[in-house]
C-alpha positions as CSV (number, residue, x, y, z in Angstrom):
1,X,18.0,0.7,-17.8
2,X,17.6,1.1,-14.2
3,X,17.6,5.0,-13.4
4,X,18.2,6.9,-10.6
5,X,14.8,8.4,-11.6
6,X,13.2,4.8,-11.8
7,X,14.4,3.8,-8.4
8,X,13.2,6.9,-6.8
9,X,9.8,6.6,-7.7
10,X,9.7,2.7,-7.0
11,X,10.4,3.3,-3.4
12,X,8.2,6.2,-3.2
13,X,5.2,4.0,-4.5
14,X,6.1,1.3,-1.9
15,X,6.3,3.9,0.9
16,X,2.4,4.8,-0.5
17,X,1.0,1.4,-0.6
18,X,2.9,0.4,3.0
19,X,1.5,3.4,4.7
20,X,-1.9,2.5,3.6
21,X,-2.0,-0.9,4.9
22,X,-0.7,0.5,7.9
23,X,-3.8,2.9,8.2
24,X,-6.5,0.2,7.3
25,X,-4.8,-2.4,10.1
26,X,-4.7,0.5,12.5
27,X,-8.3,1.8,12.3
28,X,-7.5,5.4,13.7
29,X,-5.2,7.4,13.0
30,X,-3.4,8.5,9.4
31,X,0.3,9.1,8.3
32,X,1.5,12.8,8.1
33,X,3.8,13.8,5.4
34,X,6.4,15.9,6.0
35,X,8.3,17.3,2.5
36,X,11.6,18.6,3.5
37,X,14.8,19.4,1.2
38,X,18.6,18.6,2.3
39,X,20.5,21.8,1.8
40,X,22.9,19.9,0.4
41,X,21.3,18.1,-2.5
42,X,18.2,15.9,-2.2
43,X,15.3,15.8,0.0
44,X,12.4,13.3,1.3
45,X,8.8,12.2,2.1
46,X,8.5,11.5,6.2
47,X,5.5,10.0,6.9
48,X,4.6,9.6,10.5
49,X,1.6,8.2,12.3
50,X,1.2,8.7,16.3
51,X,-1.9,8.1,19.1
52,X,-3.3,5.7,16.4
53,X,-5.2,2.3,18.1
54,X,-2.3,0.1,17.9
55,X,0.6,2.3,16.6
56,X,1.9,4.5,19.4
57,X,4.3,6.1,17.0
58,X,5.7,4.8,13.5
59,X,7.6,6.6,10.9
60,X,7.9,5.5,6.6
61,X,10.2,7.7,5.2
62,X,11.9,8.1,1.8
63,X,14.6,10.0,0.8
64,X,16.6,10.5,-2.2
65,X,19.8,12.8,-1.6
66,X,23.4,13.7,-3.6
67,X,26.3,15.5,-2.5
68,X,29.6,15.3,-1.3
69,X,30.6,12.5,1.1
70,X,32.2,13.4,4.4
71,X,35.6,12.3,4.5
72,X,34.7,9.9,7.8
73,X,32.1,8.4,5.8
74,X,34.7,7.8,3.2
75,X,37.1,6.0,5.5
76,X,34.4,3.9,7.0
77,X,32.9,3.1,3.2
78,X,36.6,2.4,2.3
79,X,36.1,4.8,-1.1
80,X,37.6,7.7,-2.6
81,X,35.1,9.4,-4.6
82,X,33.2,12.0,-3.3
83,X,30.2,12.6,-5.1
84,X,27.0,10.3,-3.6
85,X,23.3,9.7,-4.7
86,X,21.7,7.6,-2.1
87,X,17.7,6.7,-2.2
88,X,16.2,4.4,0.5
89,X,12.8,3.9,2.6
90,X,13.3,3.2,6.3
91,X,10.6,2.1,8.5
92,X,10.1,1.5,12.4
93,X,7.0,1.3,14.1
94,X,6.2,1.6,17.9
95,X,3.0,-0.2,19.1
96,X,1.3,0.8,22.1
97,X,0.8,-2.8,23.7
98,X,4.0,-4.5,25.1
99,X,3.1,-7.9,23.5
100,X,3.1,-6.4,19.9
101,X,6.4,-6.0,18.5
102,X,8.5,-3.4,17.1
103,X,9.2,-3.6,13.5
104,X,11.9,-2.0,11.6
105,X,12.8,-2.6,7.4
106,X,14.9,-0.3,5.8
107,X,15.9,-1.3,1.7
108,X,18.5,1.5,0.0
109,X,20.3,2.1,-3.1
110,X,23.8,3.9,-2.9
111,X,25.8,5.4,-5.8
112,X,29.2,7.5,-6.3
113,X,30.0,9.3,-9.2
114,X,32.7,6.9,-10.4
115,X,29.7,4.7,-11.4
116,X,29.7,2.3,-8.3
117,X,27.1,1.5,-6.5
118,X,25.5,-1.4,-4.4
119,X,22.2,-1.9,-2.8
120,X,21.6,-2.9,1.1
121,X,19.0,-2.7,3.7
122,X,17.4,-4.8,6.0
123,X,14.3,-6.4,8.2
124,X,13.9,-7.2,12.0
125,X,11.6,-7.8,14.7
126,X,12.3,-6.9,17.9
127,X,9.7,-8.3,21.0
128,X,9.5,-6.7,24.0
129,X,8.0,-10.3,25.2
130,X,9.4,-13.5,22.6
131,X,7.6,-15.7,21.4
132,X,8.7,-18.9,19.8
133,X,6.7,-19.6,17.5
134,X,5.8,-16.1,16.4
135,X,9.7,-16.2,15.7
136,X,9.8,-19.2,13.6
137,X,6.9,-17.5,11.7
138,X,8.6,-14.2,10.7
139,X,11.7,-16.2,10.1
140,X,9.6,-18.3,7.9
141,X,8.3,-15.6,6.3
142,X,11.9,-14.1,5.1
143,X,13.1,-16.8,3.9
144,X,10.2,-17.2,1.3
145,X,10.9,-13.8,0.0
146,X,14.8,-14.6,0.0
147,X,14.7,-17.9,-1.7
148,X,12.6,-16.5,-4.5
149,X,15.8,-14.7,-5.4
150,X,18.7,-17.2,-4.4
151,X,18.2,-19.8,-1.6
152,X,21.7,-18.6,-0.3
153,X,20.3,-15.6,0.7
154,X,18.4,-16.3,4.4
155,X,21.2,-18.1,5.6
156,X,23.8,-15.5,4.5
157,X,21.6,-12.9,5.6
158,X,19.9,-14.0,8.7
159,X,23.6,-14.3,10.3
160,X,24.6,-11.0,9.1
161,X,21.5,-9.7,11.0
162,X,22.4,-11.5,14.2
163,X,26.3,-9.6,14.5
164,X,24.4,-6.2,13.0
165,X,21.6,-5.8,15.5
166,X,23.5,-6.8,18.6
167,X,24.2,-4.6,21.5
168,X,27.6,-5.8,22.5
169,X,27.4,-3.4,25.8
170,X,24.5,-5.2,27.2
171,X,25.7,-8.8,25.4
172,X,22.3,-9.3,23.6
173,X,20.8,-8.7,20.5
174,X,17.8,-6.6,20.1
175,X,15.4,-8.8,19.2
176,X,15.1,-12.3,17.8
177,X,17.1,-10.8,14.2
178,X,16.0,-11.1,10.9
179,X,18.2,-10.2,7.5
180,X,20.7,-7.8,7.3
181,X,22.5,-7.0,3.5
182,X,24.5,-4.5,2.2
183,X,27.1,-4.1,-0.9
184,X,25.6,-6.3,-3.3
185,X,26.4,-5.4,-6.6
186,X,26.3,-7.0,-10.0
187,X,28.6,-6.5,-13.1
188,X,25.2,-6.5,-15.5
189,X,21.8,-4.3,-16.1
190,X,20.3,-7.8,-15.5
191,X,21.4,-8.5,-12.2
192,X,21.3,-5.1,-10.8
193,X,17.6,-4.8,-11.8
194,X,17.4,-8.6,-10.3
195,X,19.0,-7.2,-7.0
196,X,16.4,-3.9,-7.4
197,X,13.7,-6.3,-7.6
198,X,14.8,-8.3,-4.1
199,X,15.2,-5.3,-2.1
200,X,11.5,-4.1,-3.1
201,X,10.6,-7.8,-2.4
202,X,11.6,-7.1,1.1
203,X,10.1,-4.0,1.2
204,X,6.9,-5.5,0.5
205,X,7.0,-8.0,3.0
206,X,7.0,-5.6,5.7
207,X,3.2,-5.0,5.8
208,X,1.8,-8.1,5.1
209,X,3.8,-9.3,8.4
210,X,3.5,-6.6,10.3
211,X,-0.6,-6.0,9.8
212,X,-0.7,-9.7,10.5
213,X,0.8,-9.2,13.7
214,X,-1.4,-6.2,14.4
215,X,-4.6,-8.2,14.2
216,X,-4.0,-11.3,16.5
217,X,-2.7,-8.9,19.2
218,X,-4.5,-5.9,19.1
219,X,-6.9,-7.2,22.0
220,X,-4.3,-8.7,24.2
221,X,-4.9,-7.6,27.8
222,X,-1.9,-6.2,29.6
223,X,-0.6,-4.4,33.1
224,X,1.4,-2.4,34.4
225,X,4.5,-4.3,35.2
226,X,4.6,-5.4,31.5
227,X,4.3,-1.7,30.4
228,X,7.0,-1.0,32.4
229,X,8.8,-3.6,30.8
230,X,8.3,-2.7,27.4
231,X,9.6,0.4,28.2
232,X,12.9,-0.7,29.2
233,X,13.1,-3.0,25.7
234,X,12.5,0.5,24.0
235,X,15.6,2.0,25.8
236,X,18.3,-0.9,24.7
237,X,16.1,-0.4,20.7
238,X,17.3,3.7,21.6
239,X,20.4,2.5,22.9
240,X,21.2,0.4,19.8
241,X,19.9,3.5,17.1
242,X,22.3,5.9,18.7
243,X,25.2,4.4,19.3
244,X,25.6,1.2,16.8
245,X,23.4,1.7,13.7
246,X,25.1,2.4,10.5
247,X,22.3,4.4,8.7
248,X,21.9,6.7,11.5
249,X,25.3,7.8,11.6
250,X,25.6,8.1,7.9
251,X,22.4,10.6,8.0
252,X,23.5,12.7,11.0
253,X,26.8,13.1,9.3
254,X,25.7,13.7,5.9
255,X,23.5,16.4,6.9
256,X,20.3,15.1,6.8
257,X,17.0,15.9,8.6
258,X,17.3,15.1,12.2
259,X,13.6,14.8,12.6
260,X,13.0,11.8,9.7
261,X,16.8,10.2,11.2
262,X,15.6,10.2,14.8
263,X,12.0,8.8,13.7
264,X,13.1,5.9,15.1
265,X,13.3,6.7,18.5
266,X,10.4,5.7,20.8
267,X,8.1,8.2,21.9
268,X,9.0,7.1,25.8
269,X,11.3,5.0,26.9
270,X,12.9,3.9,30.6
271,X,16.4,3.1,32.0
272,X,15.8,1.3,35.1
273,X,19.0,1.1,37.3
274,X,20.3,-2.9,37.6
275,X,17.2,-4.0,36.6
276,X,16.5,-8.2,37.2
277,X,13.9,-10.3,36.1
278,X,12.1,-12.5,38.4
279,X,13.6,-16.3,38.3
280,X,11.5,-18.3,35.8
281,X,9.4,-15.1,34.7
282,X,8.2,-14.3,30.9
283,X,10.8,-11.3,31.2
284,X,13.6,-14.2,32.0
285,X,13.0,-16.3,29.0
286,X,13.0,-13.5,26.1
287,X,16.3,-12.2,28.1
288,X,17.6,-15.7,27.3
289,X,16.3,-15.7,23.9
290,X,18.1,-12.8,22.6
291,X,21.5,-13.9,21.3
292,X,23.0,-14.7,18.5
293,X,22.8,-17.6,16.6
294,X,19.4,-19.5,17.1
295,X,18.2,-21.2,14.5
296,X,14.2,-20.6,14.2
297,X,13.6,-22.7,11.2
């Protein structure tokens, strides 16, 4: 039977193991961990790597915490119960060079006390420069884990992705997507350990991807006009984290640690006022190549 006990330490192992290819990719620095207890019910494992090589700041955290729900987070989850137990690793990494990408997966298991529960999480990549057929590769590379579980999955997921990380303020998404899931569910043991089994499926695919990535652009010359550039795609990614993402809402107001929420955040980040791309400039096309609804593969 699949424990709360079980699923803890599942999640804590693949924090361990995507940590470490982190550190061998990155060649510098090592992760921190931070042990820190909710006050009310539960704690975590933040791990977070800054200054390293290629990794300008990155967090893997894991937390397992219980308690009572807030009543907003009630109305939003549409449930009446009270009593939680949520467990999840979230991950988001900063690179110092504006042609790497940022990365985020985040995989979670939530449970009330009535017995219900579900699973969600997700996987994006969001390029400060686009391009295509990077995109159609890490597309690509969903889609194997997905239809290893049920072929309807990318499809289902990858559009669920495109509304979830949008930025409907600025009328773009923040990067080129992914796959987004949440409330899946099964009636049996064997299908909620078949669901268990996806969502650490996508949790592995996060470093072989990302490392990937980290080699073939680790020597990529760059200026300083792209620099500046990539730090205006880190302020719509800061943008987006404050004021649209689910999971950092649900750990502000469930009292968790605002450190390991705000992980995500960039270490700097610009807001440049009215800012336009030249005509016909690599800046123009990833602006026109953040929307909804492109079909990569």
């Amino acid at each position: 039977m699949l424990t709360r006990e079980l699923i803890s330490n599942r999640l804590i192992e693949l924090q361990g193991s995507i940590c470490a290819a982190l550190e061998n990719a990155d060649g510098k620095e090592r992760f921190i961990e931070d042990n820190w207890k909710r006050e009310g019910g539960g704690g975590g494992k933040s791990r977070i790597i800054r200054h390293g090589n290629i990794i300008e700041k990155g967090g893997v955290n894991f937390s397992a915490v219980h308690g009572v729900l807030p009543e907003s987070i009630r109305e939003s989850l549409k449930v009446q119960e009270k009593v939680f137990f949520a467990a999840g690793i979230s991950i988001v990494m900063h690179p110092h060079s504006p042609h790497m990408p940022i990365m985020h997966m985040n995989v979670r298991y939530f449970e009330l006390s009535n017995g219900q529960y579900w699973f969600g999480g997700g996987i994006d990549l969001t390029p400060h420069y686009v391009v295509e057929e990077e995109a159609k590769w890490f597309h690509g590379e969903l889609k194997k884990t997905c239809d290893r579980f049920d072929a309807a999955y990318y499809p289902k997921f990858k559009a669920w992705a495109d509304d979830y990380f949008f930025i409907p303020h600025r009328n773009e998404t923040r990067g080129i997507g992914g796959i987004f899931f949440d409330h899946l569910s099964s009636e049996s043991q064997e299908g909620k350990q078949k669901l268990f089994d996806f969502i650490i499926a996508v949790g592995e695919t996060f470093a072989p991807v990302y490392t990937k990535l980290m080699k073939q652009k680790k020597d990529l010359p760059f200026n300083e006009s792209q620099k500046e550039w990539q730090l205006l795609r880190r302020g719509r990614y800061v943008e987006f984290n404050l004021i649209y993402d689910k999971g950092t809402r649900f750990g502000l107001e469930t009292s968790g640690r605002t450190e390991s929420i705000l992980m995500s955040l960039p270490e700097t980040a610009s807001w440049y006022y009215d800012f336009t791309p030249t005509a016909g400039s690599e800046e123009e096309k990833t602006l026109r190549l953040l929307k909804r609804g492109i079909h990569w593969i």
